[in-house]
Structure formats: structure tokens, C-alpha cells
Biopython code that builds the backbone (N, CA, C, O; Angstrom):
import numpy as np
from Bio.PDB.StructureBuilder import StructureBuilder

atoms = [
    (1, "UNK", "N", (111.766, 22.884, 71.803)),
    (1, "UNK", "CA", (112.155, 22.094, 70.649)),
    (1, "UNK", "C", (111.816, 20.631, 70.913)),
    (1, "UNK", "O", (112.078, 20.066, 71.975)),
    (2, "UNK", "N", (111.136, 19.983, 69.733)),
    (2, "UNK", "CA", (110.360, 18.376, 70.246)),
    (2, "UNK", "C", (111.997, 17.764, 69.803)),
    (2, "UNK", "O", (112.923, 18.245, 69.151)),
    (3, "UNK", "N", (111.757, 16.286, 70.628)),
    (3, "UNK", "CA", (113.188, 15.910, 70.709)),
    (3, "UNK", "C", (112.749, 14.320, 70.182)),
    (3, "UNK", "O", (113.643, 13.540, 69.852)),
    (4, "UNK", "N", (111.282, 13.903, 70.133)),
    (4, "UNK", "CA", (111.716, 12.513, 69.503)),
    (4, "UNK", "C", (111.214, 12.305, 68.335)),
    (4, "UNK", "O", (110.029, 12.588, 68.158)),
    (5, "UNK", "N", (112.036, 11.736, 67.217)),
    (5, "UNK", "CA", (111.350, 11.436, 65.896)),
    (5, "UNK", "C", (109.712, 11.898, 65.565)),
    (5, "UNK", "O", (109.448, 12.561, 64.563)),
    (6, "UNK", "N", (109.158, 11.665, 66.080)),
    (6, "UNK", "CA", (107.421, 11.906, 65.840)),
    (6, "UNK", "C", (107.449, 12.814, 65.626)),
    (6, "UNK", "O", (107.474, 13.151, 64.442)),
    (7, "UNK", "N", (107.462, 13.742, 66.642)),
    (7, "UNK", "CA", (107.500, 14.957, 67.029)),
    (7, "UNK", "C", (108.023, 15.961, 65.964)),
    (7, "UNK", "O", (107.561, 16.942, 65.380)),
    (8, "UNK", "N", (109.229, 15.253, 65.975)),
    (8, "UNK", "CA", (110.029, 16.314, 64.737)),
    (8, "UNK", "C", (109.143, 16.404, 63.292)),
    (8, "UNK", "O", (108.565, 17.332, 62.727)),
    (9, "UNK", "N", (109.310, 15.119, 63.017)),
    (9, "UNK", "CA", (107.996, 14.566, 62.148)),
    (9, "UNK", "C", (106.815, 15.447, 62.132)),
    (9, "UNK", "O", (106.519, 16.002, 61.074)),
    (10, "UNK", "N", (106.233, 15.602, 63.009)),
    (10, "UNK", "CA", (104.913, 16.429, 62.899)),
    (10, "UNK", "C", (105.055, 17.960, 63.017)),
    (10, "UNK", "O", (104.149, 18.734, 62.708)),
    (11, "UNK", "N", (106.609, 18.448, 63.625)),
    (11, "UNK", "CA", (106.944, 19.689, 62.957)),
    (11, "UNK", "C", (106.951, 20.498, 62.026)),
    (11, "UNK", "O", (106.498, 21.630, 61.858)),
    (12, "UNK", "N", (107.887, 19.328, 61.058)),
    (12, "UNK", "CA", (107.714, 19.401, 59.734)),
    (12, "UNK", "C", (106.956, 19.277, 59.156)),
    (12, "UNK", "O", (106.898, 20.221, 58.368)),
    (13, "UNK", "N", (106.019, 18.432, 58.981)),
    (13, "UNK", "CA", (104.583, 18.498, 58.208)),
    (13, "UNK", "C", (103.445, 19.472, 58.530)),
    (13, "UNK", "O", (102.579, 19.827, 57.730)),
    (14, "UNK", "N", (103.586, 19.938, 60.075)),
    (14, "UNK", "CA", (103.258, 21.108, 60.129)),
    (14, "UNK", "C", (103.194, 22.324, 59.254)),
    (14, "UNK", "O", (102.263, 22.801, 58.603)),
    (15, "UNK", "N", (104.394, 22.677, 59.412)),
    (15, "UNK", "CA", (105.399, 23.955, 58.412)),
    (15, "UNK", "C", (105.103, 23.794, 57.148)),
    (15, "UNK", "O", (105.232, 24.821, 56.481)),
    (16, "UNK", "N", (104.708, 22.744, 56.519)),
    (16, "UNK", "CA", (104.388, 22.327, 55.227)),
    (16, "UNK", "C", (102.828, 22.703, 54.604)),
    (16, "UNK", "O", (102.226, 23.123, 53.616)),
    (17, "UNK", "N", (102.686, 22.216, 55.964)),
    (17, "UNK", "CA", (100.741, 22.099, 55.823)),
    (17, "UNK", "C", (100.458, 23.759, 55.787)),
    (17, "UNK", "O", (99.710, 24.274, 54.956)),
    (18, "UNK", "N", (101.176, 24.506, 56.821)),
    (18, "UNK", "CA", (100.634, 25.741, 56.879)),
    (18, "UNK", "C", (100.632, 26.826, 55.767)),
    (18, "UNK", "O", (99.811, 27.617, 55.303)),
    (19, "UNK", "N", (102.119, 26.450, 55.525)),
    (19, "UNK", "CA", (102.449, 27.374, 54.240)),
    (19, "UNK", "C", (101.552, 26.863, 53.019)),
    (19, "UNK", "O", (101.315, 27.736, 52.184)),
    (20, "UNK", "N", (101.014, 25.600, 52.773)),
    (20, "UNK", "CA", (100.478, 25.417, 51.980)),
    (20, "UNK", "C", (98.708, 26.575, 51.835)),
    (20, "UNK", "O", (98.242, 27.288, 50.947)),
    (21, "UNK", "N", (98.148, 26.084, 53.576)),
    (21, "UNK", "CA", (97.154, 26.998, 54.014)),
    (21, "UNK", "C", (97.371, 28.399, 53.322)),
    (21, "UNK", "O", (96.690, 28.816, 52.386)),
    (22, "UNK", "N", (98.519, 29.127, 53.978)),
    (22, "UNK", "CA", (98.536, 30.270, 54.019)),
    (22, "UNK", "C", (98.556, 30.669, 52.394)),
    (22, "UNK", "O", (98.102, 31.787, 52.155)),
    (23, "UNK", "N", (98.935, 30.044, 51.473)),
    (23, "UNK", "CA", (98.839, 30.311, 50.238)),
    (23, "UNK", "C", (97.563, 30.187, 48.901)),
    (23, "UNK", "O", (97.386, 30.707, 47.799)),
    (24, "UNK", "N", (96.812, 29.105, 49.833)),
    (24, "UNK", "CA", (95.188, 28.940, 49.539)),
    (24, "UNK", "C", (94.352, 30.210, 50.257)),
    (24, "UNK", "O", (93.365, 30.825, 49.853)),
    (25, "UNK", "N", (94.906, 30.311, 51.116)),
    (25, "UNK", "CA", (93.872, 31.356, 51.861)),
    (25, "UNK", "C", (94.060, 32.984, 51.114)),
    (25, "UNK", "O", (93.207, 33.849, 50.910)),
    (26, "UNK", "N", (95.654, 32.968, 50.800)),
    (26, "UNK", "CA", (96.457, 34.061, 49.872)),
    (26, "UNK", "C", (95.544, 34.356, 48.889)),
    (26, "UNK", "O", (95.236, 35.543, 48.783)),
    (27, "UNK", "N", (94.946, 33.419, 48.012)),
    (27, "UNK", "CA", (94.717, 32.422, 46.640)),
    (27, "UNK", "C", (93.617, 33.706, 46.533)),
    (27, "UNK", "O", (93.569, 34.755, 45.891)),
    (28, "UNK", "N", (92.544, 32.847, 47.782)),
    (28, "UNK", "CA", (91.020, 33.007, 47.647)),
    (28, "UNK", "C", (90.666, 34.980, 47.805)),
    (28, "UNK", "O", (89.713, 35.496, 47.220)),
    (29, "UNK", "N", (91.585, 35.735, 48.634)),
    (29, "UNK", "CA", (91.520, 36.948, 49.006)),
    (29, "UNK", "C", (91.724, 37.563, 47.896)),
    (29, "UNK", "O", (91.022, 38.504, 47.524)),
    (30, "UNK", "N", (92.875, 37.019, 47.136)),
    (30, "UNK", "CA", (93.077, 37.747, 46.022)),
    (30, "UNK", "C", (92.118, 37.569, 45.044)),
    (30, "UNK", "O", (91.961, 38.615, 44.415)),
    (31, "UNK", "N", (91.162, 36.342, 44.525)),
    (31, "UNK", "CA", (90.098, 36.918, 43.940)),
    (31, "UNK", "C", (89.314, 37.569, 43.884)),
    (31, "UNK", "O", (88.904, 38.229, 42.930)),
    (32, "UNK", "N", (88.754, 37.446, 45.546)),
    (32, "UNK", "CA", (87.591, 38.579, 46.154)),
    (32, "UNK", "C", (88.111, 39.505, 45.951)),
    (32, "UNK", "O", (87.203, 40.117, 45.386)),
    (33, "UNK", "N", (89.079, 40.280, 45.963)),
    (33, "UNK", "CA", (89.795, 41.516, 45.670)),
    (33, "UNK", "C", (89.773, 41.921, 44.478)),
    (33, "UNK", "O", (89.944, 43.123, 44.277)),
    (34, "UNK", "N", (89.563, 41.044, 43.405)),
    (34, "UNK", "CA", (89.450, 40.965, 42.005)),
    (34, "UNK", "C", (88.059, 41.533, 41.764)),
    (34, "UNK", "O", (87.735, 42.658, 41.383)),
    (35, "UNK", "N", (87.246, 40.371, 42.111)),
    (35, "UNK", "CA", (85.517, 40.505, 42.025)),
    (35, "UNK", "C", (85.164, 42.228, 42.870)),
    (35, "UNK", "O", (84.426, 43.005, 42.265)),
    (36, "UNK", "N", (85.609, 42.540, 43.889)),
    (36, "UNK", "CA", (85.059, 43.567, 44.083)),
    (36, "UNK", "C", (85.327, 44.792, 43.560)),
    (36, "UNK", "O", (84.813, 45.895, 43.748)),
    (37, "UNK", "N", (86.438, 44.321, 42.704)),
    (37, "UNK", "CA", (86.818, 45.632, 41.628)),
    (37, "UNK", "C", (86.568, 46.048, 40.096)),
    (37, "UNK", "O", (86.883, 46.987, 39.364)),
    (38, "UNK", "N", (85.417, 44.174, 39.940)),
    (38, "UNK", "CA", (85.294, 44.332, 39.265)),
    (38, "UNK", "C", (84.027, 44.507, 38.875)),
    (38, "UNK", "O", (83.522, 44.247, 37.783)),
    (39, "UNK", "N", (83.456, 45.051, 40.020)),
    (39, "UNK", "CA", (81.641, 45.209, 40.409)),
    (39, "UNK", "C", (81.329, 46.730, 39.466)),
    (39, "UNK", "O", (81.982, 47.766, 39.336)),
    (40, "UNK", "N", (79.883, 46.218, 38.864)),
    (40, "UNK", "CA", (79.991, 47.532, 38.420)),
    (40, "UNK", "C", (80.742, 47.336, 36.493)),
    (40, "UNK", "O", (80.829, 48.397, 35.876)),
    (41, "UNK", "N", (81.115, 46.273, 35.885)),
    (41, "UNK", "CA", (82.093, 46.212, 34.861)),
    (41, "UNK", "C", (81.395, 45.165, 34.075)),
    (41, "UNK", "O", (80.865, 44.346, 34.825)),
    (42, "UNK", "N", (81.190, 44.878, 32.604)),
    (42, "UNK", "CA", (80.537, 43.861, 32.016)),
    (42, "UNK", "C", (81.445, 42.331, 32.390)),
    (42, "UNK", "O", (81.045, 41.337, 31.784)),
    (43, "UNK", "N", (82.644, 42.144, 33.369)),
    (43, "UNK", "CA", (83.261, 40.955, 33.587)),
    (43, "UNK", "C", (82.774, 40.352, 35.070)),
    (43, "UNK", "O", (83.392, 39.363, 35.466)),
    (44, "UNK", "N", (81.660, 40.905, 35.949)),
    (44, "UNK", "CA", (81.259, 40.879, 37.400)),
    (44, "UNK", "C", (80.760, 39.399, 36.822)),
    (44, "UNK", "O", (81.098, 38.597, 37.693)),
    (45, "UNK", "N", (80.253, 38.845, 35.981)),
    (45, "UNK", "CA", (79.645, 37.743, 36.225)),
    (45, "UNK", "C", (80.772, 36.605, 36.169)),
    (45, "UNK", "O", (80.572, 35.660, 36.932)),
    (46, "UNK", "N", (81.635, 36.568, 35.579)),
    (46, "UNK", "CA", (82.580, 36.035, 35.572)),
    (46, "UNK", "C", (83.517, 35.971, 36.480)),
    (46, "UNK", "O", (84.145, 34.922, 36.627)),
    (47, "UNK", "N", (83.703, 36.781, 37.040)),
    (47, "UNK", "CA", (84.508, 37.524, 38.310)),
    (47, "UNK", "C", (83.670, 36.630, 39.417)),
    (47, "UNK", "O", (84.420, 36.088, 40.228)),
    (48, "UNK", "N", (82.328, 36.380, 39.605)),
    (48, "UNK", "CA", (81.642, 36.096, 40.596)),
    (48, "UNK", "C", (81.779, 34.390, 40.587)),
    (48, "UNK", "O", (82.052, 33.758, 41.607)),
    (49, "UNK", "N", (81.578, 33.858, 39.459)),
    (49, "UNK", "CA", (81.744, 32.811, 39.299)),
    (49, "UNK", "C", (82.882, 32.279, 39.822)),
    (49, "UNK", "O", (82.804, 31.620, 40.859)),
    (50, "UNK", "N", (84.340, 32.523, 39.066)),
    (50, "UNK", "CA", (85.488, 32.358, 39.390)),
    (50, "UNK", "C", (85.815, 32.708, 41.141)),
    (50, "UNK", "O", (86.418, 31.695, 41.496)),
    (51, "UNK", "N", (85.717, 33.539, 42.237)),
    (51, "UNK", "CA", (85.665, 33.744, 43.136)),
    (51, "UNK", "C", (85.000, 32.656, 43.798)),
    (51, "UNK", "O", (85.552, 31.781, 44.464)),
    (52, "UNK", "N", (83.294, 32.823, 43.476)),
    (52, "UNK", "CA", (82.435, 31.366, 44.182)),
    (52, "UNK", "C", (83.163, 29.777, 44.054)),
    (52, "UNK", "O", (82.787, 28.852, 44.774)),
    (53, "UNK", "N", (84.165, 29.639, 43.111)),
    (53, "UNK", "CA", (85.007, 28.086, 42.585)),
    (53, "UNK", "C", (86.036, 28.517, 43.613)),
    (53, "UNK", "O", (86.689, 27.592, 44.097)),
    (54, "UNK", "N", (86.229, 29.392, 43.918)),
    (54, "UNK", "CA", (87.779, 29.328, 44.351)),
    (54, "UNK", "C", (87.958, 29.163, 46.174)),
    (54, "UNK", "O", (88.835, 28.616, 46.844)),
    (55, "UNK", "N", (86.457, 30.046, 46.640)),
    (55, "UNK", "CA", (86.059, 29.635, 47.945)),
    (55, "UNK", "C", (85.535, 28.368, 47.933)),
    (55, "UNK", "O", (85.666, 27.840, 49.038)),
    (56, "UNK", "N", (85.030, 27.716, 47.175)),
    (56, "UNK", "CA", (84.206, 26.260, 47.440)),
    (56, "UNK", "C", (85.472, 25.170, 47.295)),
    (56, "UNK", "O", (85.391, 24.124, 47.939)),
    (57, "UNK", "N", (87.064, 25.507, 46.141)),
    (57, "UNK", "CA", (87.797, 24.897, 46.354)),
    (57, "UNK", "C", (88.840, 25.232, 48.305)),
    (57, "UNK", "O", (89.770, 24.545, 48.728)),
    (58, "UNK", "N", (88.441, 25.989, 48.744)),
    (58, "UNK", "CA", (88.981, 26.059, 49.871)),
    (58, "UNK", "C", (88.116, 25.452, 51.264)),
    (58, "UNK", "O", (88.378, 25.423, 52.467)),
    (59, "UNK", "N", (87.518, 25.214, 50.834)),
    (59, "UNK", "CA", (86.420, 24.438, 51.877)),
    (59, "UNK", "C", (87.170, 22.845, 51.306)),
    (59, "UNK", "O", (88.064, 22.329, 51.975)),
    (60, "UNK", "N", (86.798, 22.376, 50.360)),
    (60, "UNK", "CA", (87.287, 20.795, 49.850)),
    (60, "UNK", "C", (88.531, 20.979, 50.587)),
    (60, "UNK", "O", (88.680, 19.964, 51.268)),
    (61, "UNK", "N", (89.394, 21.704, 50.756)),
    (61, "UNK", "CA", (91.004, 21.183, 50.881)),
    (61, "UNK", "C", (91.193, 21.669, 52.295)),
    (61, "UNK", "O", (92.256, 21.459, 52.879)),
    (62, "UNK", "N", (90.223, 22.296, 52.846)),
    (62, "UNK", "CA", (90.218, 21.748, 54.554)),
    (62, "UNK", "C", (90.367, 23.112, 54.999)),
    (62, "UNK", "O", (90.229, 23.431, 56.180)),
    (63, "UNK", "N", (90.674, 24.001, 53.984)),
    (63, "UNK", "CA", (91.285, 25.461, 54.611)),
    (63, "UNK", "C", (90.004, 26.435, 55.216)),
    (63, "UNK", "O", (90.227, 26.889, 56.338)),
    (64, "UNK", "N", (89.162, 26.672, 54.820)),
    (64, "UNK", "CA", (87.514, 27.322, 55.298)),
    (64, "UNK", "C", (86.925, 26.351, 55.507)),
    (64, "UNK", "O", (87.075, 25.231, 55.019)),
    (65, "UNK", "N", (85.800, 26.929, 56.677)),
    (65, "UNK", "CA", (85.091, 25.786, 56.918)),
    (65, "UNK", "C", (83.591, 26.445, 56.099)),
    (65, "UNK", "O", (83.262, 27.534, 55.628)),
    (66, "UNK", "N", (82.979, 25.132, 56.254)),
    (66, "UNK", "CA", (81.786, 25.458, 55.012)),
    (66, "UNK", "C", (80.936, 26.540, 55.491)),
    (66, "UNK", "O", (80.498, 27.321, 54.647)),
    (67, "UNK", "N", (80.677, 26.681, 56.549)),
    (67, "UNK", "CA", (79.710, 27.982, 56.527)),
    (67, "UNK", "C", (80.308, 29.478, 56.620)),
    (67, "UNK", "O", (79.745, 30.566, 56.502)),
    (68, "UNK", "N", (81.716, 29.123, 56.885)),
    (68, "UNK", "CA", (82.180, 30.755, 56.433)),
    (68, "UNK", "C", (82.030, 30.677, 55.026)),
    (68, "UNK", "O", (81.337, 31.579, 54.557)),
    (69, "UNK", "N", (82.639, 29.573, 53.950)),
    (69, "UNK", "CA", (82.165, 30.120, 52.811)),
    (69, "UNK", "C", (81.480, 30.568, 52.456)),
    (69, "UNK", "O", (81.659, 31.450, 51.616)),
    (70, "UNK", "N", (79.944, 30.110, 53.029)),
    (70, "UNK", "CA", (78.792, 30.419, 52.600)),
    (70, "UNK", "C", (78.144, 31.633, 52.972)),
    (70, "UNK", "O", (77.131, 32.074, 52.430)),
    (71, "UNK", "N", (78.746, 32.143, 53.889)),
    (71, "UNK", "CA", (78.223, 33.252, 54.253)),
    (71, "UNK", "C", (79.370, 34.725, 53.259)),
    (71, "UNK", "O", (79.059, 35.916, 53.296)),
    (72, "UNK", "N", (80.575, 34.196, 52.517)),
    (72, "UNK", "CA", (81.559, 34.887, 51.987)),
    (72, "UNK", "C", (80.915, 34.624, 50.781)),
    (72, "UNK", "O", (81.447, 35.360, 49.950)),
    (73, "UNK", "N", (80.008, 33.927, 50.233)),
    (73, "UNK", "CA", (79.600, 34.100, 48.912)),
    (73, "UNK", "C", (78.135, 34.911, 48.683)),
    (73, "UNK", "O", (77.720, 35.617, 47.764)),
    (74, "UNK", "N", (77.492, 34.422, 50.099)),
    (74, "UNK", "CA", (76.287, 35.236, 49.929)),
    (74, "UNK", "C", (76.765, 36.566, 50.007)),
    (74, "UNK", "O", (76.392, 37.175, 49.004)),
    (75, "UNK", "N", (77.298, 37.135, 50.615)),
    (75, "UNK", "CA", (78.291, 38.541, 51.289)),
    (75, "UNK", "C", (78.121, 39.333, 49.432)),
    (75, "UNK", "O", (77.676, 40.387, 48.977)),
    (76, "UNK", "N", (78.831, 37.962, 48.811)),
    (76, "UNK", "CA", (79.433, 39.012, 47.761)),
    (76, "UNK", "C", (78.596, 39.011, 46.570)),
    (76, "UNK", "O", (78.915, 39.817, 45.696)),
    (77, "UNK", "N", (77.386, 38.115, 46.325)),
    (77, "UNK", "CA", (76.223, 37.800, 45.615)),
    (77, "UNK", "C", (75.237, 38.801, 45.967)),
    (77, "UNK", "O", (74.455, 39.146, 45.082)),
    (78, "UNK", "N", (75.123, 39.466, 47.432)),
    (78, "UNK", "CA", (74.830, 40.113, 47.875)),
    (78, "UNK", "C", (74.746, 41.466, 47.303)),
    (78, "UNK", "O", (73.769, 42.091, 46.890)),
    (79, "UNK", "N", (76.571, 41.917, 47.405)),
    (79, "UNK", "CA", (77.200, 42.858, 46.451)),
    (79, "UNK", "C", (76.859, 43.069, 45.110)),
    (79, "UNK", "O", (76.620, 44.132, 44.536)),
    (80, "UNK", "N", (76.869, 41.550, 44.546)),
    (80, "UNK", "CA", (76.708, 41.607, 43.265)),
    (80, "UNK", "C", (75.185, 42.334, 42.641)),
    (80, "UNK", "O", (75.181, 43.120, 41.693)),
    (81, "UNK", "N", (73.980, 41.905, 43.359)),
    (81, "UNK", "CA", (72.848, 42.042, 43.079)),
    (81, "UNK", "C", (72.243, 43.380, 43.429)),
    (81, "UNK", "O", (71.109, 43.636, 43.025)),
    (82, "UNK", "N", (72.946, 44.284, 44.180)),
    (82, "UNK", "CA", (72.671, 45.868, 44.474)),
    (82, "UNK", "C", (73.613, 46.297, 43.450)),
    (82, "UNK", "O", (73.090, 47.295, 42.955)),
    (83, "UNK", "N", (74.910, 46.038, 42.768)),
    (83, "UNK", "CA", (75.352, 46.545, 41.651)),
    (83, "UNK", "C", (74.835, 46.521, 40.432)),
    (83, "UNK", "O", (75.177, 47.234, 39.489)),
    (84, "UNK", "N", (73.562, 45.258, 40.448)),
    (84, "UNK", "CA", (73.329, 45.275, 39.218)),
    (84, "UNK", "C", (71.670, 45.970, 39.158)),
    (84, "UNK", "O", (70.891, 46.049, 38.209)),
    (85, "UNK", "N", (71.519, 46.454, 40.725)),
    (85, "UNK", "CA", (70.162, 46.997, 40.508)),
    (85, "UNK", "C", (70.490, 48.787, 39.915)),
    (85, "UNK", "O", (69.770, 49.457, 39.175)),
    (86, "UNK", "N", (71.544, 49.101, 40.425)),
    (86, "UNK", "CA", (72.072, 50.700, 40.203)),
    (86, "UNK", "C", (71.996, 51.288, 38.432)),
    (86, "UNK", "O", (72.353, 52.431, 38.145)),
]
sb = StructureBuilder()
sb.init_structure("model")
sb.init_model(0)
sb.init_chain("A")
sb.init_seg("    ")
for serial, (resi, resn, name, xyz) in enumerate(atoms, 1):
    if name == "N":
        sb.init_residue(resn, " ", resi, " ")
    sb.init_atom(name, np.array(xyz, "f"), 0.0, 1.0, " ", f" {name:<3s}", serial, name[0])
structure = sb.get_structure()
């Protein structure tokens, strides 16, 4: 347990910061979860879009770093473009 002001201080903003993380990161899974269900459906382009905004807003706010995004959008653009060859 930290024992001087700072410390405590940066505890707390810790605990703050993370839960905030953990709920952006929550955010972004649950779209991809969206988009890949919705592969295959006249709403995939929309679905793809909305997903690609929602990882690029998680890179801006510090939570992904930019080349995992980029490799999580090609991943699913990827997806997208063998669904639409079928």
C-alpha cells in the first residue's frame, strides 16, 4: 500500500484510467463481434465502416497502438473481401 500523497494520487488515477481502458477496449470487441456477424448481410458495409471508426478512435485515446489497429482492420477488410467474392 503507497503511503505518500503522490502515490496515493497515482493510485487513483490509475483505477480510473484503467477502467476507462477496459471499457474502450470492451467498446471496440463488441463491434468486431457485430461486423463479423454481420458478414455475408446487405449491412457488412456499414458494419465495416463503423468497426474501422471505432478501432481508429482507440488508437487516438491511447488504448491500441497504431499498428495493431492496422493489422485488426486489414484482418477484417480482409474478411470482408472473400465474403463478398462468395
Amino acid at each position: 500500500m503507497a503511503n505518500h500523497k503522490s502515490a496515493l494520487k497515482r493510485m487513483r488515477q490509475s483505477e480510473k484510467r484503467t477502467a476507462i481502458n477496459r471499457s474502450c477496449i470492451s467498446r471496440i470487441k463488441t463491434f468486431i463481434k457485430k461486423f463479423i456477424s454481420s458478414v455475408g448481410t446487405k449491412y457488412t458495409g456499414s458494419a465495416f465502416s463503423s468497426v474501422q471508426s471505432e478501432i481508429q478512435r482507440g488508437v487516438t485515446k491511447g488504448v491500441l497502438h497504431k499498428n495493431t489497429a492496422n493489422r485488426k482492420i486489414s484482418r477484417l477488410n480482409k474478411l470482408l473481401k472473400s465474403a463478398e467474392m462468395k
